[in-house]
C-alpha positions in Angstrom: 74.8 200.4 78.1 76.7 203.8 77.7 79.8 203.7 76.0 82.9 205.8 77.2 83.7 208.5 74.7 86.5 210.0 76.6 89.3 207.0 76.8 93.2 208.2 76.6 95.7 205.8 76.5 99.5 206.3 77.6 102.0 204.5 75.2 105.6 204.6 76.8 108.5 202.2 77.7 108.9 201.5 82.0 110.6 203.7 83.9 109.5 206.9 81.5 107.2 208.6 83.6 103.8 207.1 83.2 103.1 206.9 86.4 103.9 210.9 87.7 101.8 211.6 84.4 98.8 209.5 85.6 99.3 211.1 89.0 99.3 214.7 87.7 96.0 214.1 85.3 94.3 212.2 87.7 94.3 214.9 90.1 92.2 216.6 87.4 88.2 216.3 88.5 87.7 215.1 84.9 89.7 212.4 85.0 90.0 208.5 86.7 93.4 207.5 86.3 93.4 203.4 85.9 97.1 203.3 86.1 98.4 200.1 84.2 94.6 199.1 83.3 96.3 196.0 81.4 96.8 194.4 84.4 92.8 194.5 86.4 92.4 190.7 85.6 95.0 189.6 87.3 94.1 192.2 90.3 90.9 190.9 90.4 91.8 187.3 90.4 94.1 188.1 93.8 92.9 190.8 95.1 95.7 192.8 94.8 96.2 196.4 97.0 94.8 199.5 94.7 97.5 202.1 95.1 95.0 203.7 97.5 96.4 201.1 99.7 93.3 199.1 100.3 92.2 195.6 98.7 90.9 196.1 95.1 86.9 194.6 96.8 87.2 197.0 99.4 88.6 200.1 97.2 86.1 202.9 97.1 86.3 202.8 93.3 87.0 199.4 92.3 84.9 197.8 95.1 81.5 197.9 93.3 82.7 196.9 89.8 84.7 194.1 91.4 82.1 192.4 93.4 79.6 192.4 90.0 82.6 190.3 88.8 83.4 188.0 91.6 81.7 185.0 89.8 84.3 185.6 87.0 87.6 186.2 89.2 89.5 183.5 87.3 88.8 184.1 84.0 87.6 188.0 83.3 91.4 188.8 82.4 92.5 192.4 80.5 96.0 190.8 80.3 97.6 188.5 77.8 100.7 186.5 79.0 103.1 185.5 76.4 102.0 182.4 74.9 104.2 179.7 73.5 104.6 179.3 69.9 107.2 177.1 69.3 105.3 173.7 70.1 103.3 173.8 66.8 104.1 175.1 63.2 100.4 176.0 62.8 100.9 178.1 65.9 104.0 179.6 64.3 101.7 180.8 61.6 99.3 182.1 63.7 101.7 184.5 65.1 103.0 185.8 62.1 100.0 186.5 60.9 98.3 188.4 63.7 102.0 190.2 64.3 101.7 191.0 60.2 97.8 192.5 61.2 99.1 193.9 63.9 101.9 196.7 62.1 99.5 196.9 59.1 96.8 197.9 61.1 94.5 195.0 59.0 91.1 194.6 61.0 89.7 192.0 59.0 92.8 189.3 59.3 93.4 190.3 62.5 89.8 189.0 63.1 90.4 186.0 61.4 93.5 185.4 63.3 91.4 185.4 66.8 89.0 182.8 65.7 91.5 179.9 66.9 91.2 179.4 70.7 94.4 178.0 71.0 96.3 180.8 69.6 97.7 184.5 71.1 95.0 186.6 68.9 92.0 184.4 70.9 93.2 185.2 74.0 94.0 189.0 73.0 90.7 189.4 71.5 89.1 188.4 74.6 91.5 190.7 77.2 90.1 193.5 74.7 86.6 192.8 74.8 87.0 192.6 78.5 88.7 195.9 78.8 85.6 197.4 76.9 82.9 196.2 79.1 84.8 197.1 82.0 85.0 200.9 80.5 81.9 200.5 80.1 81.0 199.7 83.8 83.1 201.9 84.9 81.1 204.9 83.0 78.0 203.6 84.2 79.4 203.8 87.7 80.8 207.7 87.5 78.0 210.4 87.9 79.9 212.2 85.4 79.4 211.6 81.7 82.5 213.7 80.3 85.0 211.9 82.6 87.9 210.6 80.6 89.4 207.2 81.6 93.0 207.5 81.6 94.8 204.2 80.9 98.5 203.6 81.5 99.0 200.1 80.3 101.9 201.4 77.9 102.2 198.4 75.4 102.1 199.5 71.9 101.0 195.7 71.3 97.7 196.5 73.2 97.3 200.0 71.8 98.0 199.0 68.0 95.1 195.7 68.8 92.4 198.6 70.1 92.9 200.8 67.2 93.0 198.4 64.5 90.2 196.6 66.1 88.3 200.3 66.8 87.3 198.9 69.7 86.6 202.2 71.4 87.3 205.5 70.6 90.6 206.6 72.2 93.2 209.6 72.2 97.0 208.9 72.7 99.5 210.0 74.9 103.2 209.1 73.8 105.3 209.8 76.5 108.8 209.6 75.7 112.2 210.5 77.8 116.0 210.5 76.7 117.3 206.9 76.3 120.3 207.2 78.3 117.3 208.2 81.4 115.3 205.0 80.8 118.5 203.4 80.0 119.9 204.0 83.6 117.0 203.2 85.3 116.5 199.8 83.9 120.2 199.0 84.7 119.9 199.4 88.2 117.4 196.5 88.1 118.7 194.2 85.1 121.5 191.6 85.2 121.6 192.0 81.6 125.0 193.9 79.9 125.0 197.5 78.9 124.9 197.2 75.1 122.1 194.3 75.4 119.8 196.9 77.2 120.4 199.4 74.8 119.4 197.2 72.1 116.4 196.1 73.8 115.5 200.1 74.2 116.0 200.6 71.0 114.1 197.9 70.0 111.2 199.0 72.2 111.3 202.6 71.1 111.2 202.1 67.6 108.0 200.2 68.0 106.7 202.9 69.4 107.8 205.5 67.5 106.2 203.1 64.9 102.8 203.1 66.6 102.4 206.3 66.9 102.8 206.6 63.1 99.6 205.4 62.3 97.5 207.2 64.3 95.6 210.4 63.8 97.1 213.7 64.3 94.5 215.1 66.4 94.2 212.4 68.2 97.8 212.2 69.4 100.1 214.2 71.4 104.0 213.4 72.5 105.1 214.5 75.7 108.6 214.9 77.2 109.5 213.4 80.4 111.7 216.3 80.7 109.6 218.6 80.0 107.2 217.5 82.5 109.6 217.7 85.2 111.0 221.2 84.2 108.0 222.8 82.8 105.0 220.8 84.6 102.7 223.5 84.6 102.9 224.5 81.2 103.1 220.6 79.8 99.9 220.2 81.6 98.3 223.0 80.0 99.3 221.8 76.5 97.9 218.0 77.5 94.7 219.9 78.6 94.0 221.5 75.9 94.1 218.5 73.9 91.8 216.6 75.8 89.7 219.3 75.8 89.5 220.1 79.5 90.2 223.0 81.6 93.6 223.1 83.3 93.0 222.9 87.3 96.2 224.3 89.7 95.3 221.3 91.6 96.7 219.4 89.0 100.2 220.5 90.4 100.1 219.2 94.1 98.8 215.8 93.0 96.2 215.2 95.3 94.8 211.7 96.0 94.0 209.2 96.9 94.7 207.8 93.3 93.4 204.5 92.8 95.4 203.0 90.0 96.5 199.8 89.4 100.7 199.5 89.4 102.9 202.1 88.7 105.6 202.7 90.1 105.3 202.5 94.1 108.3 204.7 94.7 106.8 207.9 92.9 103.0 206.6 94.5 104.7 206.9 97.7 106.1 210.3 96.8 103.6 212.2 95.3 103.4 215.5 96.3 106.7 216.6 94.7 107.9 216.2 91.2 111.7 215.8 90.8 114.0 215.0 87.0 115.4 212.2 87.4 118.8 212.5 85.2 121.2 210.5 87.1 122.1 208.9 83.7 124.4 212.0 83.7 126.7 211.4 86.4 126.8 207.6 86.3 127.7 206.7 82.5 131.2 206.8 81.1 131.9 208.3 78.6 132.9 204.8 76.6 129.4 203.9 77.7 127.7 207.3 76.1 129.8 206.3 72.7 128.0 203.2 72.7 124.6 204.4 73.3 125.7 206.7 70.5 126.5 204.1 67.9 123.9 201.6 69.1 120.6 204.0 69.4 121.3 207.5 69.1 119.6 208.0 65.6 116.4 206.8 67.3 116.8 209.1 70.8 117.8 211.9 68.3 114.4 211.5 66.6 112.5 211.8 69.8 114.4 215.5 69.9 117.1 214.2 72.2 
């Protein structure tokens, strides 16, 4: 069975852009974008809409690979749901232990730790063995050997697992955008308080930040939000070049039909355009930016913001 050579992942925290990124590359003929790839199980098992708009059997791209796994609908799953510790202190262990493997990037424990079927690493082991034999379908299915799989899952929990694990080879996207963007966005969908979600930003983007650490400089690239809005052409010709392909104009109109799993339906629905989104500027009060300042701005500052 071939093996895909050509997987990219996108690491980012919601609401940062992954989705007008996918859209942009996957416009490229090179290039299938999966959209949040974590989440085909659980597509599969319902039969969820692809974002071409049609039922994942009856999806010109998914509809093959989905119909060789019909017998396996309730239990081939790529996602992990959080799993509940507290009932056992053996499982307590367990979860310091793979979370220690985990930011250490230590194969062999992290191994060890999956060899317990009623713990997280078990399960995770399994949604990443899964993911690698659906890449691998899905290569055997394209008529093009050099296409590059473009996942959007964004969980540095998943990406730090595949590349301790070397479970494929894979390049890295870290998308990033200014915390007071992300910030607004999640606010108009949260009942949580202002400082909380800044915390919880913080919290995210430091693991990422973190991620990204250990991998490879050539196999890693950070992109802007920003930038991509403002300079889209240009930021696309810097991501091309470092996946090695050539830059396509086509690239710029976004043309589908994408079939990604998903995203963000709003900028789906929208995709012929690409528009900044920086209503953070208008909305926050000043007392709010001072607070964003003393909770995370040494973090946002690192990212160049």
């Amino acid at each position: 069975m071939k093996m895909p050579l050509n997987s990219v992942y996108i690491t980012s925290l919601p609401r940062s852009g992954s989705t007008l990124l996918s859209m942009l590359l996957g416009s490229h003929d090179g290039v299938a974008a999966l959209g949040e790839f974590v989440l085909f199980g659980q597509a599969l098992s319902t039969n969820s809409l692809c974002s071409c708009g049609k039922p994942l059997q009856e999806c010109d791209f998914w509809g093959e690979i989905t119909r060789q796994l019909n017998d396996q609908r309730d239990s081939f799953s790529t996602l992990v749901y959080p799993f509940d510790f507290s009932k056992t202190g053996f499982q307590k262990k367990l979860s310091k232990l793979y979370s220690y493997a985990l930011r250490h990037h230590h194969a062999l424990l992290l191994d060890l730790t999956a060899a317990f079927p009623q713990g997280y690493p078990y399960h995770m082991k399994k949604a990443a063995d899964n993911t690698k034999s659906l890449l691998e379908m899905l290569a055997n299915r394209v008529s093009d050997t050099d296409t590059i799989f473009l996942d959007a899952s964004k969980t540095t929990t998943r990406l730090d697992y595949l590349i301790t694990m070397k479970s494929y080879p894979i390049k890295v996207i870290s998308l990033v955008r200014d915390g007071r963007g992300t910030l607004h966005s999640w606010l108009k969908d949260s009942d949580r308080s202002f400082p909380d979600t800044v915390r919880a930003w913080r919290w995210h983007m430091e693991n990422q930040l973190r991620s990204l650490k250990e991998i490879r400089e050539e196999d890693k690239i950070v992109v802007r939000y920003e930038d991509l809005c403002r300079n889209t052409e240009s930021e696309l010709k810097r991501i091309c070049d470092f996946l090695q392909i050539t830059f396509q104009e086509k690239m710029l109109s976004m043309e589908g039909p994408f079939h990604m799993l998903g995203g963000n339906p709003g900028t789906i629905g929208n995709s012929s355009t690409v528009r900044l989104d920086i209503g953070w500027e208008k909305t926050f009060t000043q007392e709010e930016l001072n607070l964003f300042e003393e909770l995370a701005g040494e973090v946002n500052r690192e990212m160049g913001y």
